[in-house]
Every structure is written in C-alpha cells, then in structure tokens.
N, C-alpha and C positions, 0 to 999 in steps of 0.2 A: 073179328077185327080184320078189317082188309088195307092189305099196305100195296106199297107200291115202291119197285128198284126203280132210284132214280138215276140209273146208268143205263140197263136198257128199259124198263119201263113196264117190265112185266108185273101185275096185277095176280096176287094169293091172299087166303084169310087164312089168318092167324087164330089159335083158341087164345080167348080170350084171358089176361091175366092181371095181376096185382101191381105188377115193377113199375115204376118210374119210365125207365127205358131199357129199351130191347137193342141188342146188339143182332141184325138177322142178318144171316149168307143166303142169297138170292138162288133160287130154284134154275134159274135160266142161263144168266152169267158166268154168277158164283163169285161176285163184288161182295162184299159187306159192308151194310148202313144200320143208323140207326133209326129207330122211331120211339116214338111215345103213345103208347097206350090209353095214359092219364086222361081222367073224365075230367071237363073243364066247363067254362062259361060256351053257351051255343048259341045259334042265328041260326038265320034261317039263308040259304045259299042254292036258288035255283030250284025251290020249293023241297028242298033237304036239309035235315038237321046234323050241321056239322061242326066241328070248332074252327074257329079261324085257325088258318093254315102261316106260316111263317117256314123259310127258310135259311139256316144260318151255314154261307159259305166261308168254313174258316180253316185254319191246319189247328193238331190238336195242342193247345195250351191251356193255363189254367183260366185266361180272360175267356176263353170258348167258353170252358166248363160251368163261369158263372155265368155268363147269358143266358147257357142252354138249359139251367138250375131255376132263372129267374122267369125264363119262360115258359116253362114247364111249370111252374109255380100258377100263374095265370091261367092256363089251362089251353094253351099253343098247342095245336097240332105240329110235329116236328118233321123239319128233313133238315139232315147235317151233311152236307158234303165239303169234301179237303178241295176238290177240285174246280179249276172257271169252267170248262167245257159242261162238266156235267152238272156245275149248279146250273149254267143258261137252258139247257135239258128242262131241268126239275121243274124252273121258275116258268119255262112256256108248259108244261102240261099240268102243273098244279094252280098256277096262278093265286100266289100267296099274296096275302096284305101285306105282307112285310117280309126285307129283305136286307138280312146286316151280312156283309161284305166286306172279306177283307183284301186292301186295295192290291197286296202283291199273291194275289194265290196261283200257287202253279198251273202250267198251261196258260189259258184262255186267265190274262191278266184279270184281278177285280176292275179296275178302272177300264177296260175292253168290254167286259160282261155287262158294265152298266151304262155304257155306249151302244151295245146292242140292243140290251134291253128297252132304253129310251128310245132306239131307232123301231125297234119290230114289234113291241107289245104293245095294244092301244090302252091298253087302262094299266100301267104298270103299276108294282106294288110300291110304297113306303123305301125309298133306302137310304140304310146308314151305313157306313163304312166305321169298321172296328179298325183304330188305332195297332200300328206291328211292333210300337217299341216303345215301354217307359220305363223311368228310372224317377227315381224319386230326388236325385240330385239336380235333376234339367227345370229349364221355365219350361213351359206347357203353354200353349198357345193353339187358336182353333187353328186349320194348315188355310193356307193361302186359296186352294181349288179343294173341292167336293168332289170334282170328277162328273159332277152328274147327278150324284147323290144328294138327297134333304138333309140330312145333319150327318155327325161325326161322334166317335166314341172313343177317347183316350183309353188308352188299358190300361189308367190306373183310375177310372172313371170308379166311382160307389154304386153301389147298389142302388140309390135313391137318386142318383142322377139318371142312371140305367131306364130307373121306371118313369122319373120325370120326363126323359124324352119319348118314351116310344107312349104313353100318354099325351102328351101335347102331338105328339106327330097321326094318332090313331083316332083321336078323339075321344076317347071311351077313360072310365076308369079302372085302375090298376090297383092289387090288391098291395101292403106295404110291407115292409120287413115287419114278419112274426114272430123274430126272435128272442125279442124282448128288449128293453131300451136300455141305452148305456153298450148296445155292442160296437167292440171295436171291430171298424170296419174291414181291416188288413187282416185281422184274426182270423174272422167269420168267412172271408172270400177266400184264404186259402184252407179252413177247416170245408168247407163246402166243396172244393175242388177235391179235396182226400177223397172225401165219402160217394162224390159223382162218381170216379175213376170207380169205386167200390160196387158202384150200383150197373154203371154200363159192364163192368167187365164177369160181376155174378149174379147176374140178375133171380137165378133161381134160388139160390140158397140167401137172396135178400129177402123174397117171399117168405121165408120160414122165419123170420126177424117179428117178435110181437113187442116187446119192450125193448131199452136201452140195455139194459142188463144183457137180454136175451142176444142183444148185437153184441157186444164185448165178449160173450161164449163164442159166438157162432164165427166170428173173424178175432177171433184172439191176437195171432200172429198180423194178422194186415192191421188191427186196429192199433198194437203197439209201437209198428212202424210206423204208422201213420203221425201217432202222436209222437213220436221220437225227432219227425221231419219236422212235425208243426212248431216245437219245443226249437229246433235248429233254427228255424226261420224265424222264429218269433217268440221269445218266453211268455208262456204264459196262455199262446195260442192251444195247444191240447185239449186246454178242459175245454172251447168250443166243437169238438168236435161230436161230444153229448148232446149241447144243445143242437147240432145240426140234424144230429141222429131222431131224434125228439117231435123237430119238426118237419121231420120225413115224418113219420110213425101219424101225425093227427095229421097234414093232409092225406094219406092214406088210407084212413077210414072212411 
C-alpha cells in the first residue's frame, strides 16, 4: 500500500492490512496522518486503478468522525488533515474529487484555502465546507456566503443528508445506512464516533476483532467507557454501539 505525508510529501509503502484506518508517523518529518486502507468502488484515473481520493480538512470532532466513517463506508481514498497550509499541500498534489472544509481551520483560514484553490487549480475538486457550531436549541439556516465552496454541511446534518449531498454534488451513487431502519440518528452518530476514536487510535488489536463478542473481550475497559458516555449523552444510545461494531465486522469481510 503506498501512502503519502501530506506535510512534506514523502512517498512509502505500507504492508498491507485489514483496519479501517491507520494512524502513520512519517519516515521523513515525523507528522502523523491518517490514511485508509479500505478496498472500495474504483475508476479508472490516468490509465490506473484507483479510488477516488477525497480530502477532509477539519480539527478533531465527533462531526469529523462521521464524515470520515461515511466516507470510508464508500470506499474514499482518505487524507485528514487539522491544518489550511497543509490541506492546500495535499489538495495540489493529490487532486482529490472532493474537498469538505472547515471554514475556521488553523493557519491558512478554510475560506483562504478555498480562495486559493479556485484561484490556482484548473479542475478543482467538489467543496463543502462543514458547519463549526450546532446546538440543537438554534434555527439553522443555510449561511448567507459559501466562500467559494458548492454546498454547506451543518454539524448537526444526518447521515442521509451527508450522502444526499456529496451524491447530487458527485454524480454517482452512494451506498445508504446499513444499519438497519428505525435507527436513531443522534444515537448511531455518536455510537460511531466511540468506536472510530477506537479504530484510529488501535488499529492492530482491531484486527484481531472477529465478532461482536470477540470486541467486548478484546476492549473491555474502552468498550464500557464507551457506553457509559453514550448512556450520559443519550439513554439508550449504548446498545448502538453493537450495532456499529457489527457493521464494521461485514464491511470488513
């Protein structure tokens, strides 16, 4: 698997493996990003078989966590970076279809990176800019400027809006929540953030994960905290964090 530090830009292959996402410290720097492994839908890109590539510049929250869950779902080639400077990096030498941005990220502002971008790349990619504040008490409203950007993504946005827009903005079809119906959607988005945090941060002892079961052994302690938060935040949210387990396990196969 060949990645690439999207800080200074240096190029290594990885042995290839089973996780979701890899959390790598760069050989050259010595930055850590992450990447995704994940086999997905492919094209064809300059006479190579690749996935489509996406960039998501955001700081770390739980709105990141489901993007970066939903795109990974899809089978999104991934680069995550916190910073402006080094997503405008990433976005000139990957030249991703798509680019969700968030409008205040440190350094090199979001609404600056998408100013530059529309100035200096001739085919630029797809961008949305991810919403930095919701509450569930406020009206919601689309924001008055884009900045530059094609649409907008509230962070209290659902998962099926998530994929409604970058489907109408991509052209292509998106695969839908395989959760099973009836899930609550405030549940499931923060049962999903638990389990992401779980997967970027152990990625090897996730590998060793074959059932539901066999997760509740193997992170005992993180999985009870986990549901202890989820239970705080929301009664009742816990027992999704099974189901989230679950549908890690069959895309995985």
């Amino acid at each position: 698997m060949l990645v690439q530090c999207p800080n200074c830009l240096k190029r290594y292959r990885l042995q290839q493996t089973q996780a979701r996402l890899l959390r790598v410290r760069c050989k050259g720097c010595g930055s850590e990003f992450l990447v995704s492994p994940t086999t997905g839908p492919r094209h064809e890109i300059l006479g190579r078989e690749e996935r489509a590539t996406a960039v998501v510049a955001d700081i770390q929250r739980d709105f990141r966590n489901l993007v970066i869950d939903l795109l990974n779902d899809q089978g999104f080639h991934l680069f995550i970076v916190e910073e402006g400077d080094r997503a405008l990096a990433t976005v000139m030498e990957q030249k991703p279809r798509l680019l969700l941005v968030n409008p205040y990220l440190p350094g090199l502002l979001g609404v600056d990176l998408i100013a530059r971008i529309r100035a200096e790349v001739s085919v630029p990619p797809i961008i949305i800019l991810m919403g930095a504040i919701h509450s569930s008490r406020r009206y919601h409203r689309r924001p008055q400027s884009l900045y530059g950007a094609d649409d907008y993504l509230d962070e209290g946005s659902s998962e099926a809006v998530i994929l409604r827009k970058l489907a109408f903005h991509l052209e292509i079809s998106l695969k839908g929540n395989h959760l099973g119906e009836g899930a609550d959607a405030e549940s499931l988005r923060l049962a999903r953030s638990v389990f992401a945090d779980l997967l970027v941060y152990d990625p090897d002892r996730m590998v060793q994960v074959r059932d539901v079961p066999d997760f509740f052994r193997l992170f005992a302690d993180e999985a009870a905290e986990g549901r202890r938060y989820l239970e705080h935040r929301r009664p009742g949210a816990g027992e999704y964090l099974s189901r989230v387990v679950q549908h890690y396990l069959r895309k995985r196969e």
